[in-house]
Structures are given as structure tokens and as C-alpha cells.
VOSEFI-964592 format. One line per 8 residues: number of its first residue (from 1); their letters; for each residue x, y, z of N, C-alpha, C, O. Coordinates in pm, whole numbers, plus 50000, padded with zeros to 5 digits. Layout:
BEGIN
NUM	A	X/Y/Z/X/Y/Z/X/Y/Z/X/Y/Z; ...;
% end
This chain:
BEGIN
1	XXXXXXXX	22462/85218/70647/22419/85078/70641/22293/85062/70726/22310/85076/70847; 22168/85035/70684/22092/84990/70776/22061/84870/70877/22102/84754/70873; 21996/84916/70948/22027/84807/71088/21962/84672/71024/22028/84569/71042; 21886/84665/70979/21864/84519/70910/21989/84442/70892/22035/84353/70963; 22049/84511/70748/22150/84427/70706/22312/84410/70840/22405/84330/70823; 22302/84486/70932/22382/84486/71023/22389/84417/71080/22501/84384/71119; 22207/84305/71150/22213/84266/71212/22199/84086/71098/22176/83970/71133; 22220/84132/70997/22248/83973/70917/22365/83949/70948/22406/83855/71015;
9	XXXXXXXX	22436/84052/70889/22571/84022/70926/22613/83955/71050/22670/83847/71039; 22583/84032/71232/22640/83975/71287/22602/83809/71309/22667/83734/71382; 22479/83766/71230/22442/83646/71225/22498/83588/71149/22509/83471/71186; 22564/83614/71015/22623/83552/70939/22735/83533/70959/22786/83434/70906; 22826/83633/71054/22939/83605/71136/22908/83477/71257/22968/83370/71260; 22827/83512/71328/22817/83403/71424/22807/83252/71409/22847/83166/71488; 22724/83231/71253/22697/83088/71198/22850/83047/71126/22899/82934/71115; 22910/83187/71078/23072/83138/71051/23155/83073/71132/23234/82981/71111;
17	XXXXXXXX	23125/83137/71235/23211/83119/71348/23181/82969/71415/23261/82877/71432; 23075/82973/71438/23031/82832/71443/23055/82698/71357/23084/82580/71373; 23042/82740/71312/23031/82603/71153/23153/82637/71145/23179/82580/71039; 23257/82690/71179/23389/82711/71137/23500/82577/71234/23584/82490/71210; 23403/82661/71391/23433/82490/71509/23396/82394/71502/23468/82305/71547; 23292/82362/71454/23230/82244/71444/23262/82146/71345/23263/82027/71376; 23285/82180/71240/23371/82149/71136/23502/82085/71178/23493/81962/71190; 23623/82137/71204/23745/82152/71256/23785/82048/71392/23868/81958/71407;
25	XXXXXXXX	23694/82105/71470/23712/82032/71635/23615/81894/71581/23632/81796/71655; 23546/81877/71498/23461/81763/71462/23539/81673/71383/23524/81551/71383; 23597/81718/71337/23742/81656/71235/23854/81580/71294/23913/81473/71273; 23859/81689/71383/23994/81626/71468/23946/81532/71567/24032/81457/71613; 23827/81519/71608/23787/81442/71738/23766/81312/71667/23809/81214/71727; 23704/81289/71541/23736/81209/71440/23854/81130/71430/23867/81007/71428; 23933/81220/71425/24050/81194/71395/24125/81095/71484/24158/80981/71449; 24152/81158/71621/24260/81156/71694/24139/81047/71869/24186/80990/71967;
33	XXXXXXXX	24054/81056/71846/23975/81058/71964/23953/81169/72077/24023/81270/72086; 23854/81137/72155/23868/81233/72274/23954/81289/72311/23983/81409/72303; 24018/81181/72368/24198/81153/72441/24274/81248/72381/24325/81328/72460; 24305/81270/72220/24362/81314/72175/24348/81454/72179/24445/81530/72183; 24219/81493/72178/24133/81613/72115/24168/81658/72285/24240/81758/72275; 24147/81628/72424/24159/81659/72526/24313/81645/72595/24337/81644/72715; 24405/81634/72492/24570/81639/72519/24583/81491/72630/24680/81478/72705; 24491/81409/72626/24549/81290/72750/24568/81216/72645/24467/81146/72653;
41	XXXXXXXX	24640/81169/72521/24689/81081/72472/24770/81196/72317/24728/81283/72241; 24920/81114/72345/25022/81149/72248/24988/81132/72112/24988/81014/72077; 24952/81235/72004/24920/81241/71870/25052/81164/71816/25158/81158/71879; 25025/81096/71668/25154/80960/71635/25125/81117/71540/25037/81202/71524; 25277/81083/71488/25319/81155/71366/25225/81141/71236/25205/81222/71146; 25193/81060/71249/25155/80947/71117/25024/81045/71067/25002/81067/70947; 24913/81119/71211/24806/81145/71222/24774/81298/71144/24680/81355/71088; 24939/81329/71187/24968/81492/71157/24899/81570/71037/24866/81689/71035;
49	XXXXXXXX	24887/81476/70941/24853/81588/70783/24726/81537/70781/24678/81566/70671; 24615/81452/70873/24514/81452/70812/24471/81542/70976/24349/81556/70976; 24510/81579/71057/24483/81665/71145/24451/81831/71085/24347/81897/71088; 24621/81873/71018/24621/81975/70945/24486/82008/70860/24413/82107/70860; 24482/81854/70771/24351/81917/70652/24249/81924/70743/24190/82031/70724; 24191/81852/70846/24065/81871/70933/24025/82009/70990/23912/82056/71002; 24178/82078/71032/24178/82205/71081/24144/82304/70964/24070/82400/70981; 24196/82277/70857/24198/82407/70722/24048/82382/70648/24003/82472/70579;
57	XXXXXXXX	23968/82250/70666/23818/82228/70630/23744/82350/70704/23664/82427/70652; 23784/82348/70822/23666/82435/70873/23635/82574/70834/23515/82601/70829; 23748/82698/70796/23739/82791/70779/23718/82777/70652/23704/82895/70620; 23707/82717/70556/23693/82719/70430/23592/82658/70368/23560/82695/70255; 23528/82559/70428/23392/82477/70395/23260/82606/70447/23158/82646/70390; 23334/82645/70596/23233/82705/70620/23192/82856/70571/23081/82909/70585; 23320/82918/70506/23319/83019/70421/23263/83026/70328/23197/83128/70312; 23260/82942/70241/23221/82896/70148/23070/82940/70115/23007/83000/70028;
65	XXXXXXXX	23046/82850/70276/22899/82856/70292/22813/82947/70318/22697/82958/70277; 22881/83022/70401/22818/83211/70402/22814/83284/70337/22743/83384/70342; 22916/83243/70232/22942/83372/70126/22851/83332/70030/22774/83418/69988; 22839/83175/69970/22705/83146/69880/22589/83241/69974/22527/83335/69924; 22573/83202/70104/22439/83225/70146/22396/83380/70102/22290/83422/70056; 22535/83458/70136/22524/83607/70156/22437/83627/70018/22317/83655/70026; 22491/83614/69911/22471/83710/69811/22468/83579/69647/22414/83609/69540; 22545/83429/69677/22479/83384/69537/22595/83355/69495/22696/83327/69558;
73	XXXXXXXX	22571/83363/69352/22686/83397/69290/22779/83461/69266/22895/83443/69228; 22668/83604/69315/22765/83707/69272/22868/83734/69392/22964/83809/69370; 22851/83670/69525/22978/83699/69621/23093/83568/69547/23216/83580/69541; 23041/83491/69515/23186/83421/69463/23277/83469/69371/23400/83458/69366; 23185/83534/69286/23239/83621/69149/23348/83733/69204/23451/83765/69144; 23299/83790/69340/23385/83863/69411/23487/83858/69499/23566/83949/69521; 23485/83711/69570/23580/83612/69586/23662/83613/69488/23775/83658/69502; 23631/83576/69406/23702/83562/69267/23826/83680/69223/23937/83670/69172;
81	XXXXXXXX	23761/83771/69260/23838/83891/69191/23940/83933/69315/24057/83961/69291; 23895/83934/69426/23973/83954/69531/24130/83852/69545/24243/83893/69571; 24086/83720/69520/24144/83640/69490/24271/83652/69391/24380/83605/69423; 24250/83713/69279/24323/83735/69131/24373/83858/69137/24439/83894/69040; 24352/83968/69267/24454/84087/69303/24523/84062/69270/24510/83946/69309; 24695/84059/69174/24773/84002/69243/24878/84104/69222/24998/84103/69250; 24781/84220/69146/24892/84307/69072/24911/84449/69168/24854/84558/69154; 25005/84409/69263/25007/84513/69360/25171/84556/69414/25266/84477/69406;
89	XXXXXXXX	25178/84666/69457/25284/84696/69500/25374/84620/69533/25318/84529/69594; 25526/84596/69528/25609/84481/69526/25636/84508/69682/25673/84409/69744; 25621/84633/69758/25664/84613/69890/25566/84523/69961/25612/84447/70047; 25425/84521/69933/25328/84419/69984/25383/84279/69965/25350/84206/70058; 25469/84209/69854/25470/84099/69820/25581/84083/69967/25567/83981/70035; 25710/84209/70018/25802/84162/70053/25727/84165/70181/25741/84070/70259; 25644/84268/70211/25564/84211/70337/25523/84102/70342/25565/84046/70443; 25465/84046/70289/25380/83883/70301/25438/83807/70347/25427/83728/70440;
97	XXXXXXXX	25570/83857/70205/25669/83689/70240/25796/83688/70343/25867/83596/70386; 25796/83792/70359/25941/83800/70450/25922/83825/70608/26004/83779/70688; 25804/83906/70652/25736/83937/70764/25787/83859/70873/25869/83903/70953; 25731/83725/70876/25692/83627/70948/25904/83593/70948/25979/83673/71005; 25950/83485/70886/26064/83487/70864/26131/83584/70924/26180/83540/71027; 26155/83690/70909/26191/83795/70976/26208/83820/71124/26310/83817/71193; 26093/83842/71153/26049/83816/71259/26114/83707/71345/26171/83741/71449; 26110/83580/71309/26128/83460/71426/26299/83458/71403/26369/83410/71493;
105	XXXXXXXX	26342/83497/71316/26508/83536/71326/26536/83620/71400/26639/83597/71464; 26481/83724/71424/26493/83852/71542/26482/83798/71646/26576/83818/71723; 26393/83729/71687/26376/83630/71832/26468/83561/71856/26556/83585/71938; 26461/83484/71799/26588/83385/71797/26717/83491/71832/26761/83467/71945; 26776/83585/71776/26911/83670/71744/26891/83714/71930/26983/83694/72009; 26746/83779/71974/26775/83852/72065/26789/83747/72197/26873/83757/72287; 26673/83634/72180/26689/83569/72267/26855/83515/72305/26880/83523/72425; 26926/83481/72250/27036/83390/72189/27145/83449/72334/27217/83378/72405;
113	XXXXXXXX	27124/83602/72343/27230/83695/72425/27150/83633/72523/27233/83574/72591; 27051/83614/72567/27019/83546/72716/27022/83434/72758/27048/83402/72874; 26986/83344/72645/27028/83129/72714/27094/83131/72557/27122/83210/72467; 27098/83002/72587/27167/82945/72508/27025/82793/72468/27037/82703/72386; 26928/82815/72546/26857/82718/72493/26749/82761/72376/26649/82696/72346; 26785/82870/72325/26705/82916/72173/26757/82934/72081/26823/83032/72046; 26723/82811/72011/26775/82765/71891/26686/82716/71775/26634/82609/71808; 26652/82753/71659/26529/82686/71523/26562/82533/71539/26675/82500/71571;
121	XXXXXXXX	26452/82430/71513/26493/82299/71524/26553/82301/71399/26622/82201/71376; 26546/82407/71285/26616/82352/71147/26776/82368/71171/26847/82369/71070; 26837/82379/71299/26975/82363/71332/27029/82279/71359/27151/82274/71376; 26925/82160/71374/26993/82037/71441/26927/81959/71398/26986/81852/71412; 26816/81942/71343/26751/81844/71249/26831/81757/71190/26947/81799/71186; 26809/81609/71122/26877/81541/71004/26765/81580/70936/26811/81576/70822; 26654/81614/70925/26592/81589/70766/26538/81721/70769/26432/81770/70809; 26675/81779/70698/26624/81974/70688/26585/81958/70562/26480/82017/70587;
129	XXXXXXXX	26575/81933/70457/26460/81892/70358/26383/81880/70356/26333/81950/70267; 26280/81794/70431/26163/81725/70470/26091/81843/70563/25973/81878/70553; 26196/81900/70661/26127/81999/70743/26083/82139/70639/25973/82191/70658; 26134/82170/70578/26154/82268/70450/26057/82210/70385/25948/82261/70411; 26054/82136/70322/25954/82069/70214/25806/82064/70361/25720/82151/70351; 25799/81998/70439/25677/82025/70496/25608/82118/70523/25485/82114/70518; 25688/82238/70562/25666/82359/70600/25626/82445/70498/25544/82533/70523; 25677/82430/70373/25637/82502/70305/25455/82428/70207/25355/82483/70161;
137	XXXXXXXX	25494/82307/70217/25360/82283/70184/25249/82317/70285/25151/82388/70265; 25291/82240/70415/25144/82270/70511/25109/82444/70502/24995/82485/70523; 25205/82524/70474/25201/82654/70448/25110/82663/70327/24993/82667/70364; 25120/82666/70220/25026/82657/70140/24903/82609/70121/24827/82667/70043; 24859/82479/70200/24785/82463/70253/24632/82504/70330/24511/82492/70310; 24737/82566/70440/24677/82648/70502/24670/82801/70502/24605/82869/70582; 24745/82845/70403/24733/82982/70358/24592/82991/70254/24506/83080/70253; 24597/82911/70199/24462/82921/70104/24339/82839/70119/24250/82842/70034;
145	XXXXXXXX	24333/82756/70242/24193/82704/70303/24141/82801/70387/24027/82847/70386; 24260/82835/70479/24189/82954/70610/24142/83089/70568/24047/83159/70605; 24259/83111/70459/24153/83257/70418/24072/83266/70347/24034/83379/70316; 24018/83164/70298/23866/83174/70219/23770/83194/70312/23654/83204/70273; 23795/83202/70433/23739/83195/70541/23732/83349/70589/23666/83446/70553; 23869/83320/70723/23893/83409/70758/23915/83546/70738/23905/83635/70823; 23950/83560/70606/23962/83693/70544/23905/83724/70436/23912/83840/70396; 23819/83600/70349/23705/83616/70257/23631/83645/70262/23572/83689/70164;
153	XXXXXXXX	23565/83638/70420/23467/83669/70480/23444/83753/70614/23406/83870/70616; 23465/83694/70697/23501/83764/70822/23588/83839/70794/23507/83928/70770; 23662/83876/70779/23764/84027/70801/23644/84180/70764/23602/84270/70837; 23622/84144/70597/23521/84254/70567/23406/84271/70619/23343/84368/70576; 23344/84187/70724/23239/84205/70766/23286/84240/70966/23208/84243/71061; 23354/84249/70966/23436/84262/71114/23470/84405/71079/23427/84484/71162; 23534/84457/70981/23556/84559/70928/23476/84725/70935/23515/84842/70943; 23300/84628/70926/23204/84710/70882/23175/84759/71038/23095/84851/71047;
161	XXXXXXXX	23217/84722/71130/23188/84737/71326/23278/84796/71368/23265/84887/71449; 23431/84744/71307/23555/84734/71395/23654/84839/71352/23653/84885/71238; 23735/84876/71442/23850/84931/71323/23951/84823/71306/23935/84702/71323; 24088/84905/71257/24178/84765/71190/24228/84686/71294/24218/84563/71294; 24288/84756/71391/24293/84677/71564/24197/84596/71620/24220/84479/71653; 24103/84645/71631/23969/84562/71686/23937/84467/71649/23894/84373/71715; 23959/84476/71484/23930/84370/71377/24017/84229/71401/23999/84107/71389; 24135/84332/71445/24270/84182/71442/24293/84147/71529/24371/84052/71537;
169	XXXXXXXX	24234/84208/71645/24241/84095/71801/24120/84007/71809/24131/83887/71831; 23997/84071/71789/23870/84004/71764/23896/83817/71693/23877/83701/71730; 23965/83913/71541/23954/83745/71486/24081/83698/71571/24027/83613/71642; 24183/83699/71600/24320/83710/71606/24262/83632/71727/24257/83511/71704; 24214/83670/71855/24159/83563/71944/24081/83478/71937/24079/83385/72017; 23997/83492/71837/23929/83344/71808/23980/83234/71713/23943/83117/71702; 24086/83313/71638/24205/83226/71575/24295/83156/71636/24351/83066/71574; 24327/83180/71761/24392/83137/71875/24324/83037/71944/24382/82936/71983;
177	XXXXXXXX	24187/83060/71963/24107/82912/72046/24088/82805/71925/24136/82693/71938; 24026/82837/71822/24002/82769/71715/24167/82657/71734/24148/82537/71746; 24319/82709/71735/24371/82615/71720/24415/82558/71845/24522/82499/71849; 24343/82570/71948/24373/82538/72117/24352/82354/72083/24440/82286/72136; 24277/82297/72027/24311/82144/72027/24463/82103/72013/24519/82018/72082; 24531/82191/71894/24650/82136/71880/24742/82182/71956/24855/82166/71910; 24735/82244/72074/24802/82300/72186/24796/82192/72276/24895/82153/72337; 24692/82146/72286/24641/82047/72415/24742/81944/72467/24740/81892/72579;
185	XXXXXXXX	24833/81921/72367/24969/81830/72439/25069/81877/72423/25170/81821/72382; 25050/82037/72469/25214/82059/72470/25226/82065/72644/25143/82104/72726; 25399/81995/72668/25455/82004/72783/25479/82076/72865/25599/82091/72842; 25463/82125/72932/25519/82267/73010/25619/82232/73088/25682/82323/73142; 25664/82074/73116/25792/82068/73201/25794/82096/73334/25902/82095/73393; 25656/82130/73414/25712/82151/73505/25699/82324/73565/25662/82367/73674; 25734/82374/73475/25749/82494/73470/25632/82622/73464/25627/82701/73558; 25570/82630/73388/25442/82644/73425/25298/82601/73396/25287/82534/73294;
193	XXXXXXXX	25205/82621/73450/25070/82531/73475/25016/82586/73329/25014/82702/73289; 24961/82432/73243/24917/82416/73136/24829/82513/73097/24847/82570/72990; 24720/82545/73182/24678/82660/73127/24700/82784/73077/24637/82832/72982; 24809/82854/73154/24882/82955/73146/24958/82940/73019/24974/83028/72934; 24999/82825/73016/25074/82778/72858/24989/82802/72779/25026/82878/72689; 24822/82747/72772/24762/82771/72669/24705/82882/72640/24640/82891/72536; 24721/82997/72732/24654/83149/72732/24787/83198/72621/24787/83244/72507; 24877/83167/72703/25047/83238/72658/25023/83212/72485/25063/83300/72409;
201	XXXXXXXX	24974/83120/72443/24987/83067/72324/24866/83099/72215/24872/83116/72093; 24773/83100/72290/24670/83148/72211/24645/83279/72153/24618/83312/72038; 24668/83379/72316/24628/83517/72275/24790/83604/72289/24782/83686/72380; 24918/83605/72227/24989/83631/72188/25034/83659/72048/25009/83760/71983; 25096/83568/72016/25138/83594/71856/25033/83579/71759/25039/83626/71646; 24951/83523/71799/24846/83463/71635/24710/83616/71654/24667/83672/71553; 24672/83651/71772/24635/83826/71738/24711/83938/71686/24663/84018/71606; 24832/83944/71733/24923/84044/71670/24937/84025/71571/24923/84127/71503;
209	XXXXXXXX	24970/83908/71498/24984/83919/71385/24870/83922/71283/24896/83950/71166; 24753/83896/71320/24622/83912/71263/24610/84044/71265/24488/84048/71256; 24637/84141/71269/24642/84282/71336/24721/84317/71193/24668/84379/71101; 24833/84273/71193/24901/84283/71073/24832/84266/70953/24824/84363/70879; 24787/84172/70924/24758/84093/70807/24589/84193/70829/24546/84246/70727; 24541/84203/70905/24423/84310/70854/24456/84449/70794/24397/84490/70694; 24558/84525/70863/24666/84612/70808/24653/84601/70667/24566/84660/70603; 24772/84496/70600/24769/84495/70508/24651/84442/70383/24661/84463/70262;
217	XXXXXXXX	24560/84382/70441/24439/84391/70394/24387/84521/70363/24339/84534/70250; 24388/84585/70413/24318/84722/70432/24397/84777/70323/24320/84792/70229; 24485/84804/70300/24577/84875/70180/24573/84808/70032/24606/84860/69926; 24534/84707/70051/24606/84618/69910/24470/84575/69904/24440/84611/69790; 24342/84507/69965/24241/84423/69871/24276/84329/69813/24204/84296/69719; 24378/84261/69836/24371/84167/69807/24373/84025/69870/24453/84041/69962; 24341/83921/69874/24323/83813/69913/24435/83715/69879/24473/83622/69950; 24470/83743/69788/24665/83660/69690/24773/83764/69797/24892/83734/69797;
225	XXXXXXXX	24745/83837/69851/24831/83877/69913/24826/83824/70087/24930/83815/70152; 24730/83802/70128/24670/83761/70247/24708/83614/70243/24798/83577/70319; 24646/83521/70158/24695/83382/70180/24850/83359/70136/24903/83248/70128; 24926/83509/70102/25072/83443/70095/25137/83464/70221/25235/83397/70253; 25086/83554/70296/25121/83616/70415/25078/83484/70522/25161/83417/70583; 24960/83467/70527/24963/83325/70608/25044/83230/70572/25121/83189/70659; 25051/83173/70446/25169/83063/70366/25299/83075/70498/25322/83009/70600; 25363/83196/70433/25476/83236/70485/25457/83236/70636/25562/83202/70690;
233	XXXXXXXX	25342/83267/70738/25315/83254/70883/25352/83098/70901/25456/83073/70962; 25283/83004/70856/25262/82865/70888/25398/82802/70885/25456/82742/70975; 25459/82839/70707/25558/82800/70716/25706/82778/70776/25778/82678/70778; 25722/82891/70816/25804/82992/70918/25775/82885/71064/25858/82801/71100; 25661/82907/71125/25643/82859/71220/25684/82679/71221/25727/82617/71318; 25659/82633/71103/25649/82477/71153/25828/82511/71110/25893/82526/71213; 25901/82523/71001/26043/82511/70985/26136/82607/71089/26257/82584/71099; 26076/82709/71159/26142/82775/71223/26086/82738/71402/26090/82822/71492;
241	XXXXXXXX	26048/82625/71415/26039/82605/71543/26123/82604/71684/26241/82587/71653; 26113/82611/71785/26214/82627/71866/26230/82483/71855/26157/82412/71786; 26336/82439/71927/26416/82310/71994/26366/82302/72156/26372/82207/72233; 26330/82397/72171/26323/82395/72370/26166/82356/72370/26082/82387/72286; 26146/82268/72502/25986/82224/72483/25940/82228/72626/25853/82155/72674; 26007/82320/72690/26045/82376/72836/25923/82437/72862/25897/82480/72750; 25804/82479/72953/25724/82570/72926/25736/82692/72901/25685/82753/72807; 25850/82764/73045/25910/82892/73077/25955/82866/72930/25857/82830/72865;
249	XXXXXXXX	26020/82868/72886/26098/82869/72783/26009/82919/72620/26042/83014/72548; 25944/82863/72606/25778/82832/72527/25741/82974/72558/25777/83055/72472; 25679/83019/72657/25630/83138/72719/25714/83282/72695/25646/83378/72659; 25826/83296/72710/25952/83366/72670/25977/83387/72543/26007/83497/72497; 25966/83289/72482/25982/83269/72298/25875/83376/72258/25895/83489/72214; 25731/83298/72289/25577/83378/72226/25567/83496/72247/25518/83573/72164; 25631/83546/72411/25638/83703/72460/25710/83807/72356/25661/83914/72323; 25851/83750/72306/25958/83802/72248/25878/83823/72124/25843/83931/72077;
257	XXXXXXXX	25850/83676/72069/25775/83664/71871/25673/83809/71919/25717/83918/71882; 25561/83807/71989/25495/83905/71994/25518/84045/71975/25476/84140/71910; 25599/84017/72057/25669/84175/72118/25713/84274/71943/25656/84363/71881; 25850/84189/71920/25880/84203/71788/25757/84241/71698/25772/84344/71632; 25632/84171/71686/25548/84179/71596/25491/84379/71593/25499/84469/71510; 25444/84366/71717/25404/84518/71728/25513/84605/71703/25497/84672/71601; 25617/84623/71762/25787/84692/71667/25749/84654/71530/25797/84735/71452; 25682/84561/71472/25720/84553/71360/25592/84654/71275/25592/84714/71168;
265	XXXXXXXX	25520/84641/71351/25418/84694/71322/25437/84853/71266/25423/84905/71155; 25469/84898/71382/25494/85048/71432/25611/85111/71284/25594/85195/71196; 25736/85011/71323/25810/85072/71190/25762/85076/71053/25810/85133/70955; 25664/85008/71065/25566/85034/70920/25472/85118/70899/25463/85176/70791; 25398/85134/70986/25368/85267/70974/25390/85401/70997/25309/85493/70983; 25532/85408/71042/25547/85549/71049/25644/85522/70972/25661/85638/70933; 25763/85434/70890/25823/85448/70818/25836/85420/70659/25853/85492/70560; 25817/85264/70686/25843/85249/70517/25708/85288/70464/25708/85298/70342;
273	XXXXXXXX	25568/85316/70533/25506/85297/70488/25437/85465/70521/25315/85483/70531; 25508/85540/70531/25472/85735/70603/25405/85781/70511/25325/85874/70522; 25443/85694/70366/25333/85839/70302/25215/85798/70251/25199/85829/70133; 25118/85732/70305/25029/85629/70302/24899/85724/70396/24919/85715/70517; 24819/85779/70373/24705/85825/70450/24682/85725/70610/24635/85612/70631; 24737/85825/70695/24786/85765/70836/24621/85720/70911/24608/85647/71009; 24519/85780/70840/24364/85737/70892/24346/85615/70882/24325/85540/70977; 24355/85575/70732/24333/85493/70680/24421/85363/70712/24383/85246/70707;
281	XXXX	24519/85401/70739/24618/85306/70823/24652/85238/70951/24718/85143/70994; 24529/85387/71011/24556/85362/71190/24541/85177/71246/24460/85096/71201; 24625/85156/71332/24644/85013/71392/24505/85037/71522/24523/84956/71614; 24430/85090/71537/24365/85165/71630/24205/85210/71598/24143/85278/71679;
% end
């Protein structure tokens, strides 16, 4: 690759990245006010789904916009096709969709032998419908705004620098600040100092699992497989939420979800997934 086009790229990454916040945090400040946007005033329920779409504009307006810039038409045409993958190995589909799910049941199972205060709110809810029905829409949602973005664009060009690790903490931490507004009013109880809450939260689960989802990027090419895998992330997360709003507690949860993620990682590549060119696979 010559250094010319190397150094478009990291410009065309950087104006992503940009126009990706500005967009998003411009949306929500819109939205909610300062107050809101700076966690000193309680978001109303009411605010919630036009927050969501403000957040899923950014990676996708601004994708949009790089990828016209890159190349025209013909990167959409390739969007396009990436997009319409869909005809791929059925163990990829059970990765996508079961991953995440998986996962926050294991937490839950292991935590469970140590308190008794980890529990899914879909256990005690009255409107396990509504939570189900939300979850799975804002999942969809945001499975197919963010990765027109995030993985339409940025992944393959993160790709061309990074390896598959590098790739998925890189975005995986800026995927983590990007959603630090909607962190900004969570409680810590007391327990520990807000910031620490918002490190715990940012650069934990949402890199590891970007780590993943570049993984399976890397094998499959496809993009229908990527925004089902987020679907299923979002969804999981908003219907499989804890009940505890404790900080310690909060902090313990994200450590565990994490933890699990890399185990989860590992048994995939050396097992279900062993006879797979281990180069080409490396997490590293």
C-alpha cells in the first residue's frame, strides 16, 4: 500500500471519528440539555428512543459520508454486497445470535453462588413484553445504524494498521467513550467514585467484545452477520439488565461479563473453531 493512500486513510478515519461525535453528543445535547448530557439532571423515560436514534445517527450518517467520499459509488456498491453476505456458515449465525445471550446468563449463573443481589431485571419486571419487545427493537436499531459505520468502514481500514486485537480494543475503546453520555447518570451508591464507574464501564465489556465481532468479521465478510451480532449485543443488554444499581455491584457484573467474554473467546479458537487457519484467526 503506498504511503499516500495510508495517510488518507488515517484522515478518513479521523474525520469518521469525528463527525461520528459530533453528530451523536450534538444530538443528545439537543436532546436532553447540558444537565442531561453532563449527568446533573435525571433523563424522563419519555426522552429514551429519541436519545437512542441521536446516538445510532452518528455512526451511520457519518459513515455514510466517508465511504461516498472514499471511492463514489462504487464503495456503496460494496457496502452493498458486504451487506447481502448472508450466505454463510450456520455456526457464524449461532455466533451472532447466541454469543451475547450466552454470555450474560453465565454471569448471572456464576455471580448468583456469591450474592444474591444478581439477578436480570426480566425476573421481576411486570412488563416482560415491553422489555422483550424494546430490546429487541432498540437492538435492531442499533445493530444496523452503528455498523454502517463502525464496521462498514472503520473496521477495514483499522484492519489495514492493526491486527484483529488491536483493531478491537482501538475501536472497542472509542466505542466505549462515544457512549460515556449515557453513562453520565448512573449511581454508584456510594460505593465507588463515579469516575471509576465510568472507566469500569467504558473500557471493559464493549472492547472485548469488539475484539470478538472483529474476529468474526475477519472470517465471514460479512456485514449481515456483524449487525446481527450487535442486534443480539444491544438486545441482550437492555432485556438482560441487572436489577442492582449499587456501584460495587455494577463494577463486579462488567468484570465477570468481561472476563467470560475472553473465555469465550479462547474456546473458539482453539475449539469449535481449530480447524480454521490459526494466523488468520490470531486474537493478537
Amino acid at each position: 500500500m503506498k504511503n499516500s493512500l495510508g495517510i488518507r486513510t488515517k484522515y478518513l478515519l479521523l474525520i469518521y471519528f469525528l463527525l461520528t461525535f459530533l453528530i451523536s453528543w450534538t444530538g443528545l445535547i439537543f436532546i436532553m440539555g447540558i444537565d442531561g448530557f453532563t449527568g446533573n439532571k435525571e433523563i424522563p423515560d419519555s426522552q429514551i428512543p429519541l436519545l437512542f436514534l441521536a446516538m445510532c445517527a452518528g455512526p451511520f450518517i457519518a459513515g455514510l459520508f466517508v465511504i461516498y467520499f472514499e471511492n463514489g459509488k462504487a464503495s456503496f456498491l460494496q457496502l452493498k454486497t458486504r451487506i447481502g453476505k448472508w450466505n454463510v456458515s450456520t455456526r457464524w449465525y449461532m455466533i451472532a445470535l447466541f454469543s451475547a445471550p450466552l454470555l450474560f446468563a453465565l454471569t448471572y449463573l456464576l455471580l448468583s453462588f456469591f450474592s444474591s443481589n444478581f439477578s436480570p431485571i426480566l425476573c421481576s419486571t411486570d412488563n416482560l413484553f415491553f422489555l422483550i419487545l424494546g430490546g429487541i427493537l432498540g437492538g435492531i436499531v442499533a445493530g444496523f445504524f452503528e455498523e454502517i459505520g463502525w464496521t462498514g468502514f472503520a473496521i477495514p481500514k483499522l484492519r489495514l494498521h492493526f491486527s484483529i486485537g488491536a483493531t478491537g480494543l482501538i475501536l472497542g475503546v472509542i466505542w466505549g467513550i462515544w457512549h460515556m453520555p449515557l453513562f453520565m447518570d448512573s449511581n454508584p451508591g456510594g460505593d465507588v467514585p463515579l469516575a471509576i464507574l465510568l472507566i469500569i464501564k467504558l473500557v471493559t465489556h464493549l472492547p472485548a467484545f469488539r475484539i470478538l465481532m472483529v474476529w468474526v468479521y475477519e472470517h465471514t465478510q460479512s456485514l449481515w452477520i456483524i449487525i446481527l451480532m450487535h442486534m443480539s449485543l444491544t438486545a441482550s443488554t437492555m432485556i438482560f439488565q441487572p436489577t442492582t444499581t449499587k456501584g460495587m455491584d455494577i463494577v463486579v457484573f462488567n468484570l465477570m461479563f468481561t472476563a467470560l467474554i475472553y473465555v469465550f473467546m479462547v474456546i473458539l479458537r482453539y475449539l469449535t473453531l481449530r480447524h480454521f487457519d490459526t494466523t488468520s484467526a490470531g486474537l493478537s
